[in-house]
N, CA, C and O atoms as a GROMACS GRO file, in nm:
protein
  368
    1UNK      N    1   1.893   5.016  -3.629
    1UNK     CA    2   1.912   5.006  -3.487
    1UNK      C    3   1.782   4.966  -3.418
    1UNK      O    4   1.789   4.898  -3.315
    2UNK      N    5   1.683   4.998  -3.459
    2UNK     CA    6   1.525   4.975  -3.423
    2UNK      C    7   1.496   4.839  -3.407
    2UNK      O    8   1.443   4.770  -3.320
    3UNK      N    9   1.571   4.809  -3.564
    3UNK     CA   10   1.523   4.643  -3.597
    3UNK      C   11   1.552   4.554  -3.512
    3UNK      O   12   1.467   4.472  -3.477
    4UNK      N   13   1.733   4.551  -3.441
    4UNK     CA   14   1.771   4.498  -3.389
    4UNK      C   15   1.734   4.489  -3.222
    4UNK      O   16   1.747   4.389  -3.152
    5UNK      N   17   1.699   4.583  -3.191
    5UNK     CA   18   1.628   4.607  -3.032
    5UNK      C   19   1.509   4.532  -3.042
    5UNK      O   20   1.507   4.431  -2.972
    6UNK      N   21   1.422   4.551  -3.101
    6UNK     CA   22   1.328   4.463  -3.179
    6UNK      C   23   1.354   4.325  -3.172
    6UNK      O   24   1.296   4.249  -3.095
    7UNK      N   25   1.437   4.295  -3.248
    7UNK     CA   26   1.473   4.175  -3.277
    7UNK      C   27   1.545   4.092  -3.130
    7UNK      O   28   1.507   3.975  -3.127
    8UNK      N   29   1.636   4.127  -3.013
    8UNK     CA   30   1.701   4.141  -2.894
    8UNK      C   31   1.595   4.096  -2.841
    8UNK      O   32   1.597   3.975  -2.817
    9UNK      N   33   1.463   4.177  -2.803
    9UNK     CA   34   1.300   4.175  -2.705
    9UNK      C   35   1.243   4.076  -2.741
    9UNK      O   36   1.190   4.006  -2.654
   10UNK      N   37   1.234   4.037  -2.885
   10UNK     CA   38   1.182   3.900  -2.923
   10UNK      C   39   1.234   3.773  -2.851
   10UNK      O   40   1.171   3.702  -2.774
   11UNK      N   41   1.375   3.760  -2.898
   11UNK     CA   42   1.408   3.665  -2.850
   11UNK      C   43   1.447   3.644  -2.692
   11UNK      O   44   1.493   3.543  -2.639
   12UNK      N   45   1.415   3.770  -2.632
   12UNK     CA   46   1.391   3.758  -2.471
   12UNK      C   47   1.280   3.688  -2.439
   12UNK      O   48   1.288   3.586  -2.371
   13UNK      N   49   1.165   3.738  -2.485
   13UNK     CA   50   1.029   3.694  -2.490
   13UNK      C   51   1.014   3.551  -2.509
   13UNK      O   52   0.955   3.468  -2.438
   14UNK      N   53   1.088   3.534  -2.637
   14UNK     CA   54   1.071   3.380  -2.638
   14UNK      C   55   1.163   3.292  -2.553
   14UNK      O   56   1.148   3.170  -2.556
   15UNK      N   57   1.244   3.340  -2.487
   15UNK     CA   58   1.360   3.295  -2.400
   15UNK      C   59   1.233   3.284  -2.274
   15UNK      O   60   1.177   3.185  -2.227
   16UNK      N   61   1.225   3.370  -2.255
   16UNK     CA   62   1.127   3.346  -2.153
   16UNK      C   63   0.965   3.259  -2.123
   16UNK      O   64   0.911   3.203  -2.028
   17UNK      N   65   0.931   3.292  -2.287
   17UNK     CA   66   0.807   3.195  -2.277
   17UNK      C   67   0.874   2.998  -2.240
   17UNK      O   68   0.818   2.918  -2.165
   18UNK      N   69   0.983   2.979  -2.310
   18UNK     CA   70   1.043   2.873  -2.306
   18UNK      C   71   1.083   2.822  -2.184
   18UNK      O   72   1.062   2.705  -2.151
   19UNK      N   73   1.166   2.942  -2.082
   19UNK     CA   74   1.180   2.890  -1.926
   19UNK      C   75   1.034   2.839  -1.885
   19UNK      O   76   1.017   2.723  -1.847
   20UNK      N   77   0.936   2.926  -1.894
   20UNK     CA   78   0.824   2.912  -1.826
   20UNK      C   79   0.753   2.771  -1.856
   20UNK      O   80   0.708   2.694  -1.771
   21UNK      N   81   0.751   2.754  -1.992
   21UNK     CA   82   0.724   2.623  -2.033
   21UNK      C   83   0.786   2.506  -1.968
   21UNK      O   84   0.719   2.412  -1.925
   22UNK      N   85   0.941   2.514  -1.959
   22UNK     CA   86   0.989   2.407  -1.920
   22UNK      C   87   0.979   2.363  -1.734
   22UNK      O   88   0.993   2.267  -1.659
   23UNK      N   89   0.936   2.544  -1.734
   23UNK     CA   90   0.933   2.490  -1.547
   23UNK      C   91   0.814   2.450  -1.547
   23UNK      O   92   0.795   2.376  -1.450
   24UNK      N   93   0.704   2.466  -1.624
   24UNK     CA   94   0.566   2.404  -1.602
   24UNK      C   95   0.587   2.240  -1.616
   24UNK      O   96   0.560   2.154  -1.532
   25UNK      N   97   0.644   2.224  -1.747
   25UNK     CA   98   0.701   2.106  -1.733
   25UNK      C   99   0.776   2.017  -1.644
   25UNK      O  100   0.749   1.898  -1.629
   26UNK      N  101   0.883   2.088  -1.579
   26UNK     CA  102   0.943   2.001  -1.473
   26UNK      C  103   0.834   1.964  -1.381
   26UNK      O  104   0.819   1.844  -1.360
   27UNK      N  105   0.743   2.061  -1.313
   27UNK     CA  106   0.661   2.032  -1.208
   27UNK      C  107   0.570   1.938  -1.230
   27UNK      O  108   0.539   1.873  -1.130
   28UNK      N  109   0.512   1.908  -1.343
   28UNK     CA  110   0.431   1.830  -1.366
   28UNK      C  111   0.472   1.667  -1.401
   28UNK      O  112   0.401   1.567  -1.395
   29UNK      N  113   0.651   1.686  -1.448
   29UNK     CA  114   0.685   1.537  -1.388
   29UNK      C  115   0.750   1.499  -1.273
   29UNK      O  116   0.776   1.380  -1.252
   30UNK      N  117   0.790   1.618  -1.169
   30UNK     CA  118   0.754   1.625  -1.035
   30UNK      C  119   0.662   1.564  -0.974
   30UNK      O  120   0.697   1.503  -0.873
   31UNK      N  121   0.500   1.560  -1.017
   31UNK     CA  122   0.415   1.517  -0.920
   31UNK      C  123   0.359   1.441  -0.980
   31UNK      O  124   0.254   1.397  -0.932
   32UNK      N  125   0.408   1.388  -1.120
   32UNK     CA  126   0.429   1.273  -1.136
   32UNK      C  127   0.505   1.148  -1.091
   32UNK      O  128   0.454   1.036  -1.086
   33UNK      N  129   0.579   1.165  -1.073
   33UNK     CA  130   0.724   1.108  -1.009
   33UNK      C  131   0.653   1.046  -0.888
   33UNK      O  132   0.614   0.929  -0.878
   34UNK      N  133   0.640   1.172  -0.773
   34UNK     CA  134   0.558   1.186  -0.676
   34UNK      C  135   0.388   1.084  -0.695
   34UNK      O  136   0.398   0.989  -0.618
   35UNK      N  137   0.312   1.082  -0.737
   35UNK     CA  138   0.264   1.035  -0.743
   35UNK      C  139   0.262   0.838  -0.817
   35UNK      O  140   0.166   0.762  -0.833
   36UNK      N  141   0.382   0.821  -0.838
   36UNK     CA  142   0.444   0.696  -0.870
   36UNK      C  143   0.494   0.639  -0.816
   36UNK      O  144   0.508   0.520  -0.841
   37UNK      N  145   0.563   0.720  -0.676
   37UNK     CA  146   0.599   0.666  -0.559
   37UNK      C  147   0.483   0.662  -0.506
   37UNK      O  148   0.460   0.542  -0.492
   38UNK      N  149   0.402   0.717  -0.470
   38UNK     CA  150   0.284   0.707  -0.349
   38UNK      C  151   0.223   0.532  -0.405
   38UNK      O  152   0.211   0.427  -0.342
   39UNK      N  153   0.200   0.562  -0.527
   39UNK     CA  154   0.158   0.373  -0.585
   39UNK      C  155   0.253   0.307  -0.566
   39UNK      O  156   0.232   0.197  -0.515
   40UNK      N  157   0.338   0.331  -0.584
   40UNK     CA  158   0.472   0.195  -0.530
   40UNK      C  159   0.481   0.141  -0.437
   40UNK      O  160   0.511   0.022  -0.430
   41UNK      N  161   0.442   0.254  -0.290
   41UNK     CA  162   0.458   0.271  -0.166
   41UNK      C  163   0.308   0.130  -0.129
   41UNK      O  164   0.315   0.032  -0.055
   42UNK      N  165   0.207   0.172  -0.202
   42UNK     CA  166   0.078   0.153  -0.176
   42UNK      C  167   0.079   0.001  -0.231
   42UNK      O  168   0.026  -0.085  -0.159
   43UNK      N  169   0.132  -0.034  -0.347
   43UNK     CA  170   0.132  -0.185  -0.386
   43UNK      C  171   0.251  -0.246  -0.349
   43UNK      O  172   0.266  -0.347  -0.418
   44UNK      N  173   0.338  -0.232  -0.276
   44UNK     CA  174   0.451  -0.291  -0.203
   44UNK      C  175   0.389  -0.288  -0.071
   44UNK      O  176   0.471  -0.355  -0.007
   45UNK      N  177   0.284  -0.250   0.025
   45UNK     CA  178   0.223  -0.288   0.135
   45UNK      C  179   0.099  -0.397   0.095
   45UNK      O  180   0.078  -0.492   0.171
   46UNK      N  181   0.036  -0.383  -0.004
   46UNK     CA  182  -0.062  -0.470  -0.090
   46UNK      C  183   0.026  -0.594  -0.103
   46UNK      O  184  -0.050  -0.687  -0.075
   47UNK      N  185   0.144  -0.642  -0.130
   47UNK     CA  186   0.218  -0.765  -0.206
   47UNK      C  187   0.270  -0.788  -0.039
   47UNK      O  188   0.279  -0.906  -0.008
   48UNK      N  189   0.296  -0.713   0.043
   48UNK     CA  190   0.355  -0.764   0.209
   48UNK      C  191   0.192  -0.826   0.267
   48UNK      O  192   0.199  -0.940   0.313
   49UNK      N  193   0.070  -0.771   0.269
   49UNK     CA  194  -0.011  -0.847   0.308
   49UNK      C  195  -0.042  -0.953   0.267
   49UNK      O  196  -0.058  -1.052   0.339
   50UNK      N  197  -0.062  -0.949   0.094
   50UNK     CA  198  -0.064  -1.059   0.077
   50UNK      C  199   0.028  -1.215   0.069
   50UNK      O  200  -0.008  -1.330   0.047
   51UNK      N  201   0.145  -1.159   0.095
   51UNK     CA  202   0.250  -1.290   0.130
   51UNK      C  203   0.229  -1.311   0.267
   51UNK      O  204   0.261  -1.408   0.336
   52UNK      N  205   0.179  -1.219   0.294
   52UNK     CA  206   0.187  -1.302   0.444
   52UNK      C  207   0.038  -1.383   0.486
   52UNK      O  208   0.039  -1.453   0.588
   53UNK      N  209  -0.092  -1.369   0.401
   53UNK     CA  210  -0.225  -1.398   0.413
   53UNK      C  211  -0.202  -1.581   0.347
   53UNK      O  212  -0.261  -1.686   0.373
   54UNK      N  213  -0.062  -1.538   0.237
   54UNK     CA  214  -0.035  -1.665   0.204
   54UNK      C  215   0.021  -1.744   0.267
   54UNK      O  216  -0.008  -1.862   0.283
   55UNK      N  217   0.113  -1.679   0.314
   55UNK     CA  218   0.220  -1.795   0.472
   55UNK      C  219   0.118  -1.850   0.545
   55UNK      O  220   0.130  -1.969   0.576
   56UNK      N  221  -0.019  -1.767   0.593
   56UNK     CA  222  -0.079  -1.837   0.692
   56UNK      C  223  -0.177  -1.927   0.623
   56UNK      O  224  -0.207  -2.034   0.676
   57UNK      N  225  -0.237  -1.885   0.490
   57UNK     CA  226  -0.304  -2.019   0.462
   57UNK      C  227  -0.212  -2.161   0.441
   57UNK      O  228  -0.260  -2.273   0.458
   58UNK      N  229  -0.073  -2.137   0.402
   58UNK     CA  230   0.003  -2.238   0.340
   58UNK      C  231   0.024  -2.342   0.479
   58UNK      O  232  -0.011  -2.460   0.481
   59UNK      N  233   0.090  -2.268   0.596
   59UNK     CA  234   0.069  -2.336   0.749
   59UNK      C  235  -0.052  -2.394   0.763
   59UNK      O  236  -0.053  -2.502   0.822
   60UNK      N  237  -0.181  -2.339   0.713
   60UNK     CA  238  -0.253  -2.418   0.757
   60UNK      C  239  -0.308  -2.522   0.649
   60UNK      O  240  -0.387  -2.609   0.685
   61UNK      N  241  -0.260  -2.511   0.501
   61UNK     CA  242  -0.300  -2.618   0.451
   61UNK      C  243  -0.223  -2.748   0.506
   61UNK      O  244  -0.271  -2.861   0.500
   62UNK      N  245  -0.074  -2.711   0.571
   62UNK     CA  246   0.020  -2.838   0.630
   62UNK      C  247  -0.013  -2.849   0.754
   62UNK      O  248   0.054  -2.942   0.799
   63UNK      N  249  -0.083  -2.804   0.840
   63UNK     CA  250  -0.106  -2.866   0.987
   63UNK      C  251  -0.278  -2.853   0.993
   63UNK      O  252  -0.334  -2.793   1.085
   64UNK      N  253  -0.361  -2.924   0.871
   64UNK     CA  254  -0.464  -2.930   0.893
   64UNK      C  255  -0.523  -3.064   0.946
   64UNK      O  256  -0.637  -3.082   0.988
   65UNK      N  257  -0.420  -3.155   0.937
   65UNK     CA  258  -0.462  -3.264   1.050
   65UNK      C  259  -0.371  -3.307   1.120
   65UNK      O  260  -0.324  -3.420   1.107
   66UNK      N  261  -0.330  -3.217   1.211
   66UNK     CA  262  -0.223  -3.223   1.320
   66UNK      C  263  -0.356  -3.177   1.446
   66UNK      O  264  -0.414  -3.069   1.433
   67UNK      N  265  -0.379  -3.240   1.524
   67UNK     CA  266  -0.463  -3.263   1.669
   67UNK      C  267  -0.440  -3.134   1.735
   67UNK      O  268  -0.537  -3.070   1.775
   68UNK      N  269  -0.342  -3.097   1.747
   68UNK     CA  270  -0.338  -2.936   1.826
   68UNK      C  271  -0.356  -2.840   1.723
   68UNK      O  272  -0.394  -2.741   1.786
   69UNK      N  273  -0.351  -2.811   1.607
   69UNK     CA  274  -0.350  -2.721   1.542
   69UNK      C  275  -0.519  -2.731   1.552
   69UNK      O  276  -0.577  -2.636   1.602
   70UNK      N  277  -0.593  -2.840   1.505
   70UNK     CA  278  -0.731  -2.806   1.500
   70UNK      C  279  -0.773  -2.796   1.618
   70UNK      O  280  -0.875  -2.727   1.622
   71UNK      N  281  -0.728  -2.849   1.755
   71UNK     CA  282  -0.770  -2.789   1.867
   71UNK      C  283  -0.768  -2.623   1.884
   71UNK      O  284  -0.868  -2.559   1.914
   72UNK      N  285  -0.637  -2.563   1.861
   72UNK     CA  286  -0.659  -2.392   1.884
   72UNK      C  287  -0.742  -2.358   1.742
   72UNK      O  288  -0.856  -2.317   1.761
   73UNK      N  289  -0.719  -2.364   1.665
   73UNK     CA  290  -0.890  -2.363   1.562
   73UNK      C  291  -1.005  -2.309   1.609
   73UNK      O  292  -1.063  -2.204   1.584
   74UNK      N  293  -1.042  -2.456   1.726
   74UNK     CA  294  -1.166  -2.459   1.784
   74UNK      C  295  -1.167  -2.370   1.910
   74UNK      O  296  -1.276  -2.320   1.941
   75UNK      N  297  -1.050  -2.343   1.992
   75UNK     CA  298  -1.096  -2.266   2.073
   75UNK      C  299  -1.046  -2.104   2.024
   75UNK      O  300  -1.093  -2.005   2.080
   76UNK      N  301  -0.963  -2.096   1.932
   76UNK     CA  302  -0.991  -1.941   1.920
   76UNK      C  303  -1.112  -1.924   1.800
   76UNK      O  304  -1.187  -1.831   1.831
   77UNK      N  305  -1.138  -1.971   1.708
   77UNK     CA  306  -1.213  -1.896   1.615
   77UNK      C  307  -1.394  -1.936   1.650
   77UNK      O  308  -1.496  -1.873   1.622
   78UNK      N  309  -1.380  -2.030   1.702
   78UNK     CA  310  -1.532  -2.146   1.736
   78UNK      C  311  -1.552  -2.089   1.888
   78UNK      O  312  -1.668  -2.060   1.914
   79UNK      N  313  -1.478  -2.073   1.969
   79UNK     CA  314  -1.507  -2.060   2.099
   79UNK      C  315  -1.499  -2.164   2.196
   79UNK      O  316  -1.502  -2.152   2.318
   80UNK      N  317  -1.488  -2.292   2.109
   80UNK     CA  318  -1.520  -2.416   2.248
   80UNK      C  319  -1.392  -2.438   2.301
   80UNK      O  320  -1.286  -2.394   2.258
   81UNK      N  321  -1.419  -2.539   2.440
   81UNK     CA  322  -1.359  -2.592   2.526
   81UNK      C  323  -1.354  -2.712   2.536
   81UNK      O  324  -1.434  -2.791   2.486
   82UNK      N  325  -1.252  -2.742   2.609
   82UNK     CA  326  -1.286  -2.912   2.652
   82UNK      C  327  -1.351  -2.922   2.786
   82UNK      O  328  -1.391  -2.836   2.865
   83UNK      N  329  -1.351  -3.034   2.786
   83UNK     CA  330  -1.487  -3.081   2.927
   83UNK      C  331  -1.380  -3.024   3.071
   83UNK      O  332  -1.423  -2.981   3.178
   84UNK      N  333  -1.286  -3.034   3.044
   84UNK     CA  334  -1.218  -2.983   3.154
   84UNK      C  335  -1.146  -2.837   3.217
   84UNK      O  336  -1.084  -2.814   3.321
   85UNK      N  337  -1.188  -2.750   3.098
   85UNK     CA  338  -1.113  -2.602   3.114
   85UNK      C  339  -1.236  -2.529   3.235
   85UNK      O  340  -1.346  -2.551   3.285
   86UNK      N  341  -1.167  -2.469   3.235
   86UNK     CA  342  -1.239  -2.333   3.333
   86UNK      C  343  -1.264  -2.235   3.263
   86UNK      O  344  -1.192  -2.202   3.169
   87UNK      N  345  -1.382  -2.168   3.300
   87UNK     CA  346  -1.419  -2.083   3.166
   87UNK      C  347  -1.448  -1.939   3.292
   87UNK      O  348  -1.520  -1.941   3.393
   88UNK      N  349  -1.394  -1.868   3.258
   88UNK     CA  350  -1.457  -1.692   3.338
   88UNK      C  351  -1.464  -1.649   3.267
   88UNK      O  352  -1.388  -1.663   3.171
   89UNK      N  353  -1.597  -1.543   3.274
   89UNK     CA  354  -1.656  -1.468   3.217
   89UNK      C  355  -1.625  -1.316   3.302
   89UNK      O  356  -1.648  -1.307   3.422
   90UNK      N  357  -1.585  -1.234   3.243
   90UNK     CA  358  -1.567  -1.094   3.272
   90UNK      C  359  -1.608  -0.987   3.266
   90UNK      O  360  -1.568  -0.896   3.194
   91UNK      N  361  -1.726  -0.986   3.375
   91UNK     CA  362  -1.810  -0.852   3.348
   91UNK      C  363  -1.743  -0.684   3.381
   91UNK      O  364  -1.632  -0.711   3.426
   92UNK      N  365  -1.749  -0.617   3.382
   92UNK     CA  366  -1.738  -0.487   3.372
   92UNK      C  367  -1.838  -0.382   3.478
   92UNK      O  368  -1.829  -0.260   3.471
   0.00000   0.00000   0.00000
């Protein structure tokens, strides 16, 4: 009768070391998981900038000698004007 009570506690014990194991386990491919989304999340905003860094070079490899396209060119990234604009300056 000893043996078997004995024997009953054991295999509780190991019943139990085994839950514990496996919940350590679940959690850890939990925040794995979790952490596979956060990169997914992170290189699916990485692949949207860069299609779109590409749309705008591709527009401008096709309207690089179109007369208005290199005109706003020059006045947004260069700053100039033509002989005829009005220029204000905005102090503060």
């Amino acid at each position: 009768m000893f043996q078997s009570k004995q024997a009953g506690l054991l295999v509780k014990i190991l019943l139990l070391i085994l839950l514990a194991y496996m919940i350590f386990s679940l959690v850890s491919v939990r925040q794995k998981i979790s952490d596979a989304n956060e990169a997914i999340r992170t290189l699916t905003e990485q692949v949207s900038d860069q299609t779109q860094t590409n749309t705008e070079l591709s527009n401008a490899i096709e309207n690089r000698d179109d007369p208005s396209y290199v005109e706003d060119i020059a006045r947004e990234k260069l700053g100039l004007v033509s002989p005829n604009d009005r220029v204000f300056y905005i102090t503060d």
